[in-house]
Backbone as CSV, one residue per row, in Angstrom:
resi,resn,N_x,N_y,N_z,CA_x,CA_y,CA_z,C_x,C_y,C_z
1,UNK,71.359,-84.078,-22.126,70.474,-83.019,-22.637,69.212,-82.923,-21.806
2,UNK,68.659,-83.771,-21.155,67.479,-83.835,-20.008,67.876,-83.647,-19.050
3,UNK,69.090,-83.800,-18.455,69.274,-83.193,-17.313,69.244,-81.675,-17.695
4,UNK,70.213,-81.118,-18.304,70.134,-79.571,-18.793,69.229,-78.697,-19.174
5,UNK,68.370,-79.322,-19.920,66.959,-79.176,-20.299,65.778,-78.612,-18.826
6,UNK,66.144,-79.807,-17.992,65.312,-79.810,-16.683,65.565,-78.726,-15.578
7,UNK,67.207,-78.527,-15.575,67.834,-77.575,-14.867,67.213,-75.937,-15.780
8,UNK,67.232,-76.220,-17.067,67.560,-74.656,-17.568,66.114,-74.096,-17.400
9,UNK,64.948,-75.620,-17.095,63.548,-75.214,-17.172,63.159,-74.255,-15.548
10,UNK,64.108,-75.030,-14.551,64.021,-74.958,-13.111,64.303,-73.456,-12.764
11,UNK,65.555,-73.209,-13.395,65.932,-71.648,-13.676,65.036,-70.323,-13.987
12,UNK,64.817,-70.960,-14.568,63.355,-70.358,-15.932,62.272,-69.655,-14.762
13,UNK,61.812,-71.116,-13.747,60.654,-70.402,-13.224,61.028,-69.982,-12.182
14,UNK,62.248,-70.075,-11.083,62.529,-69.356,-10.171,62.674,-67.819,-10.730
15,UNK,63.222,-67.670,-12.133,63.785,-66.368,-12.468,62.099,-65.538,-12.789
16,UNK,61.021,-65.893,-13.008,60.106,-65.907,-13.270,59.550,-65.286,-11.800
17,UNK,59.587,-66.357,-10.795,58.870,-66.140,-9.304,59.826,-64.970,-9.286
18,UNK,60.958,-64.834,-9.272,61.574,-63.793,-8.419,61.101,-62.105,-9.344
19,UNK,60.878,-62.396,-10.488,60.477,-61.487,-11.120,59.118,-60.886,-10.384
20,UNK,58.008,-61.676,-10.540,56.886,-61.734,-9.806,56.963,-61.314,-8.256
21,UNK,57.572,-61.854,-7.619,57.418,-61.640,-5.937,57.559,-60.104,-5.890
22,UNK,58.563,-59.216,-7.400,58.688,-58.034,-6.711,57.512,-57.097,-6.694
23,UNK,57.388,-56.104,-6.222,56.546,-55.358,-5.241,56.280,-54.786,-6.598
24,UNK,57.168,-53.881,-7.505,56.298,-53.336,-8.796,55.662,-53.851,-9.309
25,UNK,55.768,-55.788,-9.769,55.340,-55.945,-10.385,53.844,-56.976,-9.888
26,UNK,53.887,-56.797,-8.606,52.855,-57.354,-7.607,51.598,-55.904,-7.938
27,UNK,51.870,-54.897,-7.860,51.143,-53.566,-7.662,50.607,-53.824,-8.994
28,UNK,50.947,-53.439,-10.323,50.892,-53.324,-11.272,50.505,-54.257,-12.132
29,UNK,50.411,-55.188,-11.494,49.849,-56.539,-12.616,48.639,-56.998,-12.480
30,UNK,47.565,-57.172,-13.460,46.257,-56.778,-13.329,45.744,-58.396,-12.705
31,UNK,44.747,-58.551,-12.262,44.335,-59.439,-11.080,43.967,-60.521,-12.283
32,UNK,43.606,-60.026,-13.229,42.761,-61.315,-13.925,43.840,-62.373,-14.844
33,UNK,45.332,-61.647,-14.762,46.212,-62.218,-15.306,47.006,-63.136,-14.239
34,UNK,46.553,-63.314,-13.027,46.907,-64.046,-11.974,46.533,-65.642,-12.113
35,UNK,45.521,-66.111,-12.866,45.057,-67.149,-12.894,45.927,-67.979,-13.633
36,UNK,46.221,-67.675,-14.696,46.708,-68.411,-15.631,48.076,-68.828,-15.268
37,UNK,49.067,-67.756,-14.601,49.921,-67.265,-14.205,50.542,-68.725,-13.239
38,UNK,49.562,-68.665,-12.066,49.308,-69.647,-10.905,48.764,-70.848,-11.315
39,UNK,47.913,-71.261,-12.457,47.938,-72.687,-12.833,49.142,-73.185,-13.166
40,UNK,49.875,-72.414,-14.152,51.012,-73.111,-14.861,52.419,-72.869,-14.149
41,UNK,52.886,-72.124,-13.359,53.784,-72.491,-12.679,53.771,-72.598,-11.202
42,UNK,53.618,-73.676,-10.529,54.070,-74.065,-9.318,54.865,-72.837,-8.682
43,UNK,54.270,-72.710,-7.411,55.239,-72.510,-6.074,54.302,-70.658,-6.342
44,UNK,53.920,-70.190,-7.593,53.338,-68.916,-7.739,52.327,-68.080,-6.581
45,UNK,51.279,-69.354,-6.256,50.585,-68.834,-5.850,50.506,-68.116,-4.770
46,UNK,50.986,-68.373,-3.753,51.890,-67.770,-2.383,52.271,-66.267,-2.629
47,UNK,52.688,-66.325,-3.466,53.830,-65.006,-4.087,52.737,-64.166,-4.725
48,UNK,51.992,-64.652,-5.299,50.844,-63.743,-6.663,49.484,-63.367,-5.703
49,UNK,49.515,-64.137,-4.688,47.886,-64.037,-4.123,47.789,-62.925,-2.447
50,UNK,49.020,-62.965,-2.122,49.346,-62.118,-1.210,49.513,-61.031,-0.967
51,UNK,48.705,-59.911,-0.996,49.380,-58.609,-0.717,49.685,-57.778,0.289
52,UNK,50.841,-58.146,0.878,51.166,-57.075,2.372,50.232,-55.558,2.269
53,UNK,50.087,-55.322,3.411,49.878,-53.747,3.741,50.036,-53.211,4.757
54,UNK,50.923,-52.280,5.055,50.752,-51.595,5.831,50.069,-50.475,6.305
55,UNK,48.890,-50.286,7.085,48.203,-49.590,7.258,48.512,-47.886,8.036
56,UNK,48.442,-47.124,6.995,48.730,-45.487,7.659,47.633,-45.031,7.882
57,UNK,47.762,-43.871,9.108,46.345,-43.242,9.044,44.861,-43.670,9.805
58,UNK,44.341,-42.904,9.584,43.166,-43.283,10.586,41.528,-43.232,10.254
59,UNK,41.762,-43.572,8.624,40.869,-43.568,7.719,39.798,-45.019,7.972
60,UNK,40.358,-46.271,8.384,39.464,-47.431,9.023,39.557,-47.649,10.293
61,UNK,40.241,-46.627,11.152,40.270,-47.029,12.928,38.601,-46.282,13.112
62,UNK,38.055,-47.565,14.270,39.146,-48.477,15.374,38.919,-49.822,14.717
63,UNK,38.213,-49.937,13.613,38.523,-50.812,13.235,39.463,-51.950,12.305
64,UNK,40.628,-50.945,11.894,41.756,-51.114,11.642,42.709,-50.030,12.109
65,UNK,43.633,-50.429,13.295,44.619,-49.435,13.571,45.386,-48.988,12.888
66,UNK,46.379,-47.755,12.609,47.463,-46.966,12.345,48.098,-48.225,12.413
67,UNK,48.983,-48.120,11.777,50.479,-49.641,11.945,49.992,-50.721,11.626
68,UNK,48.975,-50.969,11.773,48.765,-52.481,11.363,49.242,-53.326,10.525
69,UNK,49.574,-54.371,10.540,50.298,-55.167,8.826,48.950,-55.981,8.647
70,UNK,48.569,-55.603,7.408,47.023,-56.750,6.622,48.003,-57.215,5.498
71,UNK,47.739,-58.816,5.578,48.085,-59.320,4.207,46.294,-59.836,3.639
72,UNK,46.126,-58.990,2.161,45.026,-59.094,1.049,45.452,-60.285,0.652
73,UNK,43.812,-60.679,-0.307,44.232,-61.484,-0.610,43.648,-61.218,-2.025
74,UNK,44.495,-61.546,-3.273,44.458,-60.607,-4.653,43.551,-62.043,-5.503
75,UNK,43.349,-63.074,-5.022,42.846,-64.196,-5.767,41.702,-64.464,-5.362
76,UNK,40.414,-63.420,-4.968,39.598,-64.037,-4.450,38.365,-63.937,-6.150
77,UNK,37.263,-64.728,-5.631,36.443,-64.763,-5.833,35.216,-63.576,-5.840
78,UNK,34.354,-64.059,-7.116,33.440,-62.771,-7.232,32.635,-62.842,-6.282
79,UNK,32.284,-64.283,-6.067,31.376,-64.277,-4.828,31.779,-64.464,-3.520
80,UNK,32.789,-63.787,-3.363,33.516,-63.102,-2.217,33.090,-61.716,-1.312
81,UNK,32.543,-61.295,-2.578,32.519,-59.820,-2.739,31.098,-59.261,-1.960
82,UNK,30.902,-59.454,-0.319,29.663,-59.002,-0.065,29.883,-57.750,0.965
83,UNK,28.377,-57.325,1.590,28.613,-56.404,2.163,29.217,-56.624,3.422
84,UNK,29.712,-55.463,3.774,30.737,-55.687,5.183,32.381,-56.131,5.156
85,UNK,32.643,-56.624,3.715,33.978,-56.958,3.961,34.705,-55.862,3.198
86,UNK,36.210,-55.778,4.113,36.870,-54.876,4.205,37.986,-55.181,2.578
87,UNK,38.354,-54.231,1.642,38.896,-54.281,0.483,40.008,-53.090,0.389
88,UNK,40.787,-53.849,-0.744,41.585,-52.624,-1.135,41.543,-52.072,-2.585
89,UNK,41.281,-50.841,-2.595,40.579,-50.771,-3.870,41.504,-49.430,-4.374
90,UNK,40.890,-49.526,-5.772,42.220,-48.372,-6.718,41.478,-47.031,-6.858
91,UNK,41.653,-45.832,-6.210,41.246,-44.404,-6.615,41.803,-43.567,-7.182
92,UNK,41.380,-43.992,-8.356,42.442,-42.830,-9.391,44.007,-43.601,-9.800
93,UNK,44.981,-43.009,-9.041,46.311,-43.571,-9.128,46.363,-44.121,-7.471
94,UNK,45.558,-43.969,-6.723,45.771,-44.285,-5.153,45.763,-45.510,-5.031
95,UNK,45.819,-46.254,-3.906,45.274,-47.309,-2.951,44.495,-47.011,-2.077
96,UNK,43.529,-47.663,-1.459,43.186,-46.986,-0.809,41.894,-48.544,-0.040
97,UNK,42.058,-48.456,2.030,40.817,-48.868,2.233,39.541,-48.655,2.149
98,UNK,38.842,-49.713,2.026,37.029,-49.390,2.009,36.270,-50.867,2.607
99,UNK,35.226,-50.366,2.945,34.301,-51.535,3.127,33.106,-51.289,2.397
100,UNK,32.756,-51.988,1.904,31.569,-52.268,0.826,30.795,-52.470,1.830
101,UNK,29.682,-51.066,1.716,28.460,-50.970,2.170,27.101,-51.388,1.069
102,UNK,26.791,-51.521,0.143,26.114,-51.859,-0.700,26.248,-52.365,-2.047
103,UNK,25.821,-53.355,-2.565,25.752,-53.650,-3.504,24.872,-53.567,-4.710
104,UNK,24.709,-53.020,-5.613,24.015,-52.442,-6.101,23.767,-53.368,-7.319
105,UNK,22.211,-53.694,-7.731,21.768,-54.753,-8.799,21.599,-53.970,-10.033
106,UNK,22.982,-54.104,-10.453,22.874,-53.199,-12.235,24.198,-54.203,-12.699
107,UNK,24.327,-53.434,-14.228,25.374,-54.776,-14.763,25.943,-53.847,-15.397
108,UNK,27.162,-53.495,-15.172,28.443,-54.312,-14.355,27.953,-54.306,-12.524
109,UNK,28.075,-54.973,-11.485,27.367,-54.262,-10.194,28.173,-53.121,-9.533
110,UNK,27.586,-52.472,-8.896,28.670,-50.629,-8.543,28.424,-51.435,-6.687
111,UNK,29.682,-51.314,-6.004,29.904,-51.418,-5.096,30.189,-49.698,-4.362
112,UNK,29.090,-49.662,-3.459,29.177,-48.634,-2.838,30.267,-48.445,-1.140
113,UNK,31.279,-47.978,-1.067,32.132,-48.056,-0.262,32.563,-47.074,0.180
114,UNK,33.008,-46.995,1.639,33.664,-45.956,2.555,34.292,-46.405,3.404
115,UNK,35.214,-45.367,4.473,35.766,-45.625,5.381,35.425,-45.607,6.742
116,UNK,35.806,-45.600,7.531,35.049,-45.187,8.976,35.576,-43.906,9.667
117,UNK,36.241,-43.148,8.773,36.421,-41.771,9.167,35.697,-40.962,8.795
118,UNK,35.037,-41.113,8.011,33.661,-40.496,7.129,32.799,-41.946,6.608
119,UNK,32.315,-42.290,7.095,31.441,-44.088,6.896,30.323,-43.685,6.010
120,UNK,29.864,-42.500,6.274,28.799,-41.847,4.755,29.158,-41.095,3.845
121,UNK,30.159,-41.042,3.344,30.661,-40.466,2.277,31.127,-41.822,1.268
122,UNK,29.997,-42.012,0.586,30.076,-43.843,-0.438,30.768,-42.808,-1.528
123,UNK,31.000,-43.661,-1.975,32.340,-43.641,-2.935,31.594,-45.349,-4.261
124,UNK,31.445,-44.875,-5.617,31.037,-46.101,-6.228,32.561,-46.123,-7.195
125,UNK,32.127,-47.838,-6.862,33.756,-48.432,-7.901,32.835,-49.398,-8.169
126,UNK,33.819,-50.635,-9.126,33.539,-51.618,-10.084,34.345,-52.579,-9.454
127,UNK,34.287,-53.774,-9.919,35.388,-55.015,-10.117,36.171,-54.596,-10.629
128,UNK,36.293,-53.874,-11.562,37.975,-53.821,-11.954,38.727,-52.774,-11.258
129,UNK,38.142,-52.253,-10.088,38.742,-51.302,-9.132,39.230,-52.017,-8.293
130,UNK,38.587,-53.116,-7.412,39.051,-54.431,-6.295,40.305,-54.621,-6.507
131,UNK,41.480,-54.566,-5.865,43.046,-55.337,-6.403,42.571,-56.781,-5.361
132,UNK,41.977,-56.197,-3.872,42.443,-57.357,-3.014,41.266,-57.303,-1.901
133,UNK,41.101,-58.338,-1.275,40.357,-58.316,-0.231,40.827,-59.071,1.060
134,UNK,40.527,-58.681,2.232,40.901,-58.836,3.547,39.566,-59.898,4.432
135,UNK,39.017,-61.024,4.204,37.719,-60.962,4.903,37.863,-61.561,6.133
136,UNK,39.135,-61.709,6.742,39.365,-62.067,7.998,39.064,-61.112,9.146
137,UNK,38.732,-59.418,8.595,38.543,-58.535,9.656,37.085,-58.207,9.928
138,UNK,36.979,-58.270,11.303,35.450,-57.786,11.760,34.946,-56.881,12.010
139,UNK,33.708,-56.292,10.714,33.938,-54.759,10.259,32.092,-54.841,10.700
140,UNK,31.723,-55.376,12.141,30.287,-55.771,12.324,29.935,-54.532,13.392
141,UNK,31.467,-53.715,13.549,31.108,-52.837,15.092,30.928,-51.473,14.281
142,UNK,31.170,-51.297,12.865,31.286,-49.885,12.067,30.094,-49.018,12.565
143,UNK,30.501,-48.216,12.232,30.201,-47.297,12.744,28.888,-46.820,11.666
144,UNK,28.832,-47.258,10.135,28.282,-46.654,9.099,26.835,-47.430,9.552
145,UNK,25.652,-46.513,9.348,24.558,-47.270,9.959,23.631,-47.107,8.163
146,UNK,22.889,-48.051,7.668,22.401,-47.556,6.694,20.786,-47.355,6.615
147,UNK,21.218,-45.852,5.827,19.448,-45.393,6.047,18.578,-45.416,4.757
148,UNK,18.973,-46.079,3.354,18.129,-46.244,2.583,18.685,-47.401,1.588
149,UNK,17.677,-47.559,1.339,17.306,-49.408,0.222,18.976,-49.756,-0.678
150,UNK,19.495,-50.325,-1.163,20.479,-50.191,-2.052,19.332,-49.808,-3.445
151,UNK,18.458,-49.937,-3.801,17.469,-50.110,-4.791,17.402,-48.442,-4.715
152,UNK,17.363,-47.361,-4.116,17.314,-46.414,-4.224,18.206,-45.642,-4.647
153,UNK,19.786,-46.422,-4.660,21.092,-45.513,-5.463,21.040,-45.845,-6.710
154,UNK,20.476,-46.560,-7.586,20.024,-47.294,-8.353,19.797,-45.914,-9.501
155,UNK,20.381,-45.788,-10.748,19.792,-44.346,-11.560,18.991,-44.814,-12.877
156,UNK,17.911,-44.600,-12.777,17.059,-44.953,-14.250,17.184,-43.926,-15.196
157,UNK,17.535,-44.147,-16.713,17.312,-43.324,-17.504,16.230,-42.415,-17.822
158,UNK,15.230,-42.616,-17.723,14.591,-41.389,-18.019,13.998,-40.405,-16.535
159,UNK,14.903,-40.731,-15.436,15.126,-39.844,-14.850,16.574,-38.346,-15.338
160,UNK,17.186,-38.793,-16.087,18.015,-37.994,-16.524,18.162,-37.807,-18.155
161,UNK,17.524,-38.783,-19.185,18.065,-37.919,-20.380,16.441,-38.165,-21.103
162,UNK,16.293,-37.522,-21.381,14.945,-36.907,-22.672,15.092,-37.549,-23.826
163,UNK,16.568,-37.756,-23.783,17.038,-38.396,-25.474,18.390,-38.865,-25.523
164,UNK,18.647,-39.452,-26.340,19.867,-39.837,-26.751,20.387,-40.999,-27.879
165,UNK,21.005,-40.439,-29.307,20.863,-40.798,-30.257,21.841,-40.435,-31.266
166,UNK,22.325,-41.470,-32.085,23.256,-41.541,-32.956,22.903,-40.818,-34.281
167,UNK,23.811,-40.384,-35.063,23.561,-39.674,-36.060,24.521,-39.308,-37.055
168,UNK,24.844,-38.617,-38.367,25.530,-38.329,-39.232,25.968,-36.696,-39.817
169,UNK,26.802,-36.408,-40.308,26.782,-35.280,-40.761,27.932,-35.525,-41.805
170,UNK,28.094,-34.445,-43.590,29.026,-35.319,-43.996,30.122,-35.113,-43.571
171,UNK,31.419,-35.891,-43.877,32.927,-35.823,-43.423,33.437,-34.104,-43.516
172,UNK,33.240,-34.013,-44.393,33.937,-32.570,-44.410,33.431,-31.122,-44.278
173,UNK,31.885,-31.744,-43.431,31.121,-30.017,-42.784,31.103,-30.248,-41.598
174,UNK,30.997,-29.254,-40.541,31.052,-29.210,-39.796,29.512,-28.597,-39.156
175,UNK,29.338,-29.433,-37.143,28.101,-28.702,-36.387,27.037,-27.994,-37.345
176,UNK,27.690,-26.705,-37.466,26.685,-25.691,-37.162,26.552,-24.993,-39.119
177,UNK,26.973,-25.846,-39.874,26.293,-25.659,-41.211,25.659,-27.115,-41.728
178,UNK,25.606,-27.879,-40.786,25.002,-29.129,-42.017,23.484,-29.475,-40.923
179,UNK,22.970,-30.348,-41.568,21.761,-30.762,-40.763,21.874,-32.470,-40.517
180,UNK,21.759,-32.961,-39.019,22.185,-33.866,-38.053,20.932,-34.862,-39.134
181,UNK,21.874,-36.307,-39.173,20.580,-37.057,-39.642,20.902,-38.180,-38.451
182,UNK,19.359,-38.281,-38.290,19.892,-39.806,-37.571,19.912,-41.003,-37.610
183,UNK,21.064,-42.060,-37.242,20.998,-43.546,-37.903,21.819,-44.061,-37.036
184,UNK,21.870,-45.354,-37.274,23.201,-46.207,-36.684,23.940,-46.851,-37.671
185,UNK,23.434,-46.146,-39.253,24.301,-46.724,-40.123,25.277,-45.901,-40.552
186,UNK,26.723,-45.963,-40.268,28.170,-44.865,-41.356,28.881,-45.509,-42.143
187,UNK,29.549,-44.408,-42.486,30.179,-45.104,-43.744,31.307,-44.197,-43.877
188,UNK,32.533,-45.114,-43.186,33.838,-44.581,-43.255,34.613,-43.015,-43.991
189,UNK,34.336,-43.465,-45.590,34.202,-42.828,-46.220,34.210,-41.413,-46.200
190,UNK,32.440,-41.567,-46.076,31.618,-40.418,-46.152,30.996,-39.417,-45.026
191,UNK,31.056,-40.273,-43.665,30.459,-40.020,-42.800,31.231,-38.937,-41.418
192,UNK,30.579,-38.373,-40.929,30.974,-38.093,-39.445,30.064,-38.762,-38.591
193,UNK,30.904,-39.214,-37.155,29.971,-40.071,-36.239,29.573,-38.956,-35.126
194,UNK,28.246,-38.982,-34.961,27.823,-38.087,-33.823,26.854,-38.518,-33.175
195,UNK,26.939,-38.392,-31.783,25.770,-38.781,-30.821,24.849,-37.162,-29.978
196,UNK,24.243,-37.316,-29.907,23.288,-36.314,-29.077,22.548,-36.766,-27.879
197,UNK,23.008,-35.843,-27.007,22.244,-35.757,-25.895,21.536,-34.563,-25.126
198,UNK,20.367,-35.276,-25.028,19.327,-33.820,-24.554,19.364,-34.520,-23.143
199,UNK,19.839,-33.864,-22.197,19.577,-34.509,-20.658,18.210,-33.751,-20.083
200,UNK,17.552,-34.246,-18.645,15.938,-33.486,-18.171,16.897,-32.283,-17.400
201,UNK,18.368,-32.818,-16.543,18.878,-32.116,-15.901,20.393,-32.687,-16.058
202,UNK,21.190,-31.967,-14.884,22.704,-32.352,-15.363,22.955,-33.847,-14.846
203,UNK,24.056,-34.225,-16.057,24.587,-35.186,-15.853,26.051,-35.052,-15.528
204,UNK,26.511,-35.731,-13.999,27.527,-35.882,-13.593,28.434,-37.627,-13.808
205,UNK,29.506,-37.054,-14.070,30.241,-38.085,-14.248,30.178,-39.513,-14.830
206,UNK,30.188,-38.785,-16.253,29.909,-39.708,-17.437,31.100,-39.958,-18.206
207,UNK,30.618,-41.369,-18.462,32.178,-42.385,-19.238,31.028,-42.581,-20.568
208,UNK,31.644,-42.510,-21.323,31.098,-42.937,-22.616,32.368,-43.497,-23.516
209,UNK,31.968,-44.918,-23.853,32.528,-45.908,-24.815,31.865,-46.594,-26.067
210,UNK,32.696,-47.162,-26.432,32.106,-47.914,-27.660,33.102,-49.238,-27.598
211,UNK,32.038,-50.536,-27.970,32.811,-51.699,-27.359,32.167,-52.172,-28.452
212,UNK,33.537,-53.161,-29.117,32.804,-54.113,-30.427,32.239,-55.272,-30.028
213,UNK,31.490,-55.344,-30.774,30.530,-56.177,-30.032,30.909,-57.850,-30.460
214,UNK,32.129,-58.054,-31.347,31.831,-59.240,-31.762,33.458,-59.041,-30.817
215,UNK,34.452,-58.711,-30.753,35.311,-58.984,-29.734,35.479,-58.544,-28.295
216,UNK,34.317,-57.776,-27.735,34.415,-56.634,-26.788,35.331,-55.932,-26.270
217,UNK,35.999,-55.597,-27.439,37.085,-54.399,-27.452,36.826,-52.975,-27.080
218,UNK,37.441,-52.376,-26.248,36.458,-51.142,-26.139,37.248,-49.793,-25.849
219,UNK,36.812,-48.740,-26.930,37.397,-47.659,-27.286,36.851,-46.699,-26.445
220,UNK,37.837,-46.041,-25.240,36.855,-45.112,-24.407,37.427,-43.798,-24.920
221,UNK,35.883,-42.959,-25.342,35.843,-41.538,-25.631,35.976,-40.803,-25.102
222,UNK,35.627,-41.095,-23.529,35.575,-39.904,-22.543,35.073,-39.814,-21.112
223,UNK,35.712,-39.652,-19.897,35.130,-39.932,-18.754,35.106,-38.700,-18.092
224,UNK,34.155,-38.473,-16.871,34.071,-37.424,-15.785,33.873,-36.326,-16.709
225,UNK,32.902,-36.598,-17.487,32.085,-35.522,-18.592,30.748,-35.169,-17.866
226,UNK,30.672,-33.820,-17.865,29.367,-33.267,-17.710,28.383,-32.819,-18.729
227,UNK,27.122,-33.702,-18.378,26.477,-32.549,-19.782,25.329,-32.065,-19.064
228,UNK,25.077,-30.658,-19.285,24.100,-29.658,-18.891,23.192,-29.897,-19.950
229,UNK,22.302,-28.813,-19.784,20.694,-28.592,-20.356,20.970,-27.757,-21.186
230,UNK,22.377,-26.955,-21.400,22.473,-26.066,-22.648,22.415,-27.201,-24.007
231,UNK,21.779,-26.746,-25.144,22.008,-27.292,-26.297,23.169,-27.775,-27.406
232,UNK,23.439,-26.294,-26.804,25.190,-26.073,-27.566,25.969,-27.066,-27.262
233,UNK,26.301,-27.407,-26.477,27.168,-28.898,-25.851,26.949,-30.379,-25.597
234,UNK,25.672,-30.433,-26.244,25.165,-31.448,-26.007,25.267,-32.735,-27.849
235,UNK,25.505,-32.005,-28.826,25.707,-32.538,-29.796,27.576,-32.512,-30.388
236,UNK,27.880,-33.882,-30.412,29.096,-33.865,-30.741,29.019,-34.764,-31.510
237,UNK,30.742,-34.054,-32.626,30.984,-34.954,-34.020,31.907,-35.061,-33.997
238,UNK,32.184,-36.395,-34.587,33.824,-36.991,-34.276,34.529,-37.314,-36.186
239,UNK,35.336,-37.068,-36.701,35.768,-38.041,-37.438,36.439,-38.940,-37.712
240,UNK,35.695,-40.348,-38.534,36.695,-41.514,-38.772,38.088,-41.413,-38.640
241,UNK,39.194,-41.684,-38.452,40.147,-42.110,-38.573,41.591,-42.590,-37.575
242,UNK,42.389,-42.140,-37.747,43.268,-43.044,-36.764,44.408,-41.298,-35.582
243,UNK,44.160,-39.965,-36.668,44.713,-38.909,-35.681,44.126,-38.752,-34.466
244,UNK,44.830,-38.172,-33.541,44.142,-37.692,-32.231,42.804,-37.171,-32.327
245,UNK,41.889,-37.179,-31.512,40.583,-36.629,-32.301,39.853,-36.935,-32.794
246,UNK,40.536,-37.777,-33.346,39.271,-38.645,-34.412,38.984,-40.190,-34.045
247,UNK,37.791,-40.962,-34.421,37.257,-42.092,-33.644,37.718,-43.240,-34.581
248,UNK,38.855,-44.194,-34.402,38.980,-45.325,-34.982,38.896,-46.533,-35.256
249,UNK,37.740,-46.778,-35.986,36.668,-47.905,-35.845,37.187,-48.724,-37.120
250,UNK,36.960,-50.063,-37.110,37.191,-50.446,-38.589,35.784,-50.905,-39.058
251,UNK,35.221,-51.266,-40.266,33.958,-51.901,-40.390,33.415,-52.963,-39.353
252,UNK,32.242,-52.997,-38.922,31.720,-53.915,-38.066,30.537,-53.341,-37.205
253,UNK,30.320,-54.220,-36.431,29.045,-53.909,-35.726,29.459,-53.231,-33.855
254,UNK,29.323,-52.380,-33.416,29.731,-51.657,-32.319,28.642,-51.776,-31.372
255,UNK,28.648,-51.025,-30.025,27.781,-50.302,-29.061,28.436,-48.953,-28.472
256,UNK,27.731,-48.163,-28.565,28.316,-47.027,-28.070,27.298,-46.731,-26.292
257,UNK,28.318,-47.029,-25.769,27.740,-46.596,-24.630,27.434,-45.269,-23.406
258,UNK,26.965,-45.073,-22.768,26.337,-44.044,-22.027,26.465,-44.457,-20.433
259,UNK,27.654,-44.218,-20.102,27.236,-44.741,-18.298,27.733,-43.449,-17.556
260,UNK,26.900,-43.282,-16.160,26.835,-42.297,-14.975,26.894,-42.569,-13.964
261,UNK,28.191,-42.551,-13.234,28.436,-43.248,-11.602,28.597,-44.644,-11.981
262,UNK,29.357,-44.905,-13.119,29.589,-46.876,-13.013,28.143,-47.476,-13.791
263,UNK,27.130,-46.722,-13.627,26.015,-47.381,-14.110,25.512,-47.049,-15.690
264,UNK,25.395,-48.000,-16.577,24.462,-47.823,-17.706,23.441,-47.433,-17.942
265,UNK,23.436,-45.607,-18.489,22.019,-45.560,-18.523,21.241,-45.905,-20.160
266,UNK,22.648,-46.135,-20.588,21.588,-46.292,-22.356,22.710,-46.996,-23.248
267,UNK,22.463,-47.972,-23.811,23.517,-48.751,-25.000,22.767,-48.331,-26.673
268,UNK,23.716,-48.158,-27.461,22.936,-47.964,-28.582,23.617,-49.154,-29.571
269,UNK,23.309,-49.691,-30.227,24.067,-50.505,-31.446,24.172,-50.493,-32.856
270,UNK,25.256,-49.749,-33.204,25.558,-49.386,-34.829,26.264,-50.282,-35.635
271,UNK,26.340,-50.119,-36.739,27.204,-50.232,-38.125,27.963,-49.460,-38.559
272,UNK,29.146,-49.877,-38.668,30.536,-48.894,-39.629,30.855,-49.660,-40.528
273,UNK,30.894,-49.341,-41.867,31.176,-49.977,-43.324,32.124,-48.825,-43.884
């Protein structure tokens, strides 16, 4: 029974690696689930930390040629992550090269990145955009020359909103017959959840979430939202519950957040009972 046992275990994790080594499930499997992955079974790491590429195109020449084969490396470190080294990062549904030209001191940090076919056209992503990094290539001859502070891409709130604030209306009226109260306290029940925003000018490309704060679970409402200086669009109401449309919170303590270009410009913190 220990021999069989030992064999059926041996099975187990080759059938496991071979699962892993393949290419879908190399692409598709999120980086932070690599760790655990590679402590506990032997022979993984090779297979999990490697990512071939073949390079098309002429989006990083001359400092990465057309044809080239780069093997990434998907296990690195945060403090890996500086300026000048060359990455492979996720756009949208793409892949895609970049070199991190700036790093930017906000929390989460926004890595500002481009290519050397256009080296000033930055592009901001996150850590959870990074799949892999390359830092064996020497990206010291680029071409991108930089002409202002990282401290200057930097967006402060009351350069863009006048206001912004949580509020109520009851469950079953709607906008434009009831009158907006404001709080961070609702009540399942009774309540509609609504936030308002008065911006100074427009706001481009806004993610707004709400993350519980005692598990940081986080319910995203809405990304690559614009809000203008009209009024009309600037107050929205959601109701409790679990249909499309509606915001499904259970009792507890939340944050509803406000970010523009990756960056936080305002957290608020409520109650749902």
């Amino acid at each position: 029974m220990v021999i069989i046992s030992k064999v059926g275990r041996s099975l187990l994790v080759l059938v496991i690696i071979g699962l892993l080594a393949s290419p879908l499930w190399i692409k598709f499997l999120p980086n932070e689930a690599l760790l655990p992955i590679i402590n506990n079974i032997p022979g993984t790491e090779k297979v999990l930390c490697q990512y071939p590429v073949n390079v098309s195109g002429e989006s990083m020449s001359p400092i990465v040629q057309p044809g080239s084969n780069l093997v990434f490396d998907r296990c690195y470190d945060l403090s890996e992550l500086n300026e000048g080294l060359l990455i492979l990062f996720k756009d949208d549904s793409s892949l895609r090269l970049g070199i991190i030209r700036h790093i930017l001191p906000t929390e989460p940090p926004i890595f500002k990145v481009s290519g050397e076919k256009s080296p000033d056209r930055l592009q901001d992503i996150t850590t959870t955009n990074i799949v892999a990094i390359e830092p064996s290539i020497d990206t010291s001859k680029t071409k991108y020359q930089a002409k202002q502070d990282p401290q200057t891409f930097v967006i402060h709130p009351d350069e863009y909103l006048n206001d912004l604030y949580l509020a109520k209306i009851p469950k079953s009226s709607g906008i434009e017959n009831s009158n907006l109260e404001q709080t961070t306290q609702f009540l399942i029940d009774t309540d509609k959840f609504c936030f308002v925003v008065e911006p100074i000018k427009t706001i481009n490309e806004v993610r707004l979430e709400i993350s519980d704060v005692d598990s940081e679970q986080i319910i995203l409402l809405g990304e690559n939202i614009i809000f203008t200086t009209d009024p009309q669009t600037n107050i929205n109401c959601l109701d409790f519950g679990k249909n499309q449309g509606m915001i499904n919170l259970d009792s507890g303590k939340y944050s509803f957040n406000f970010f523009s270009n990756h960056q936080l410009l305002q957290s608020i913190i409520f109650e749902v009972n």
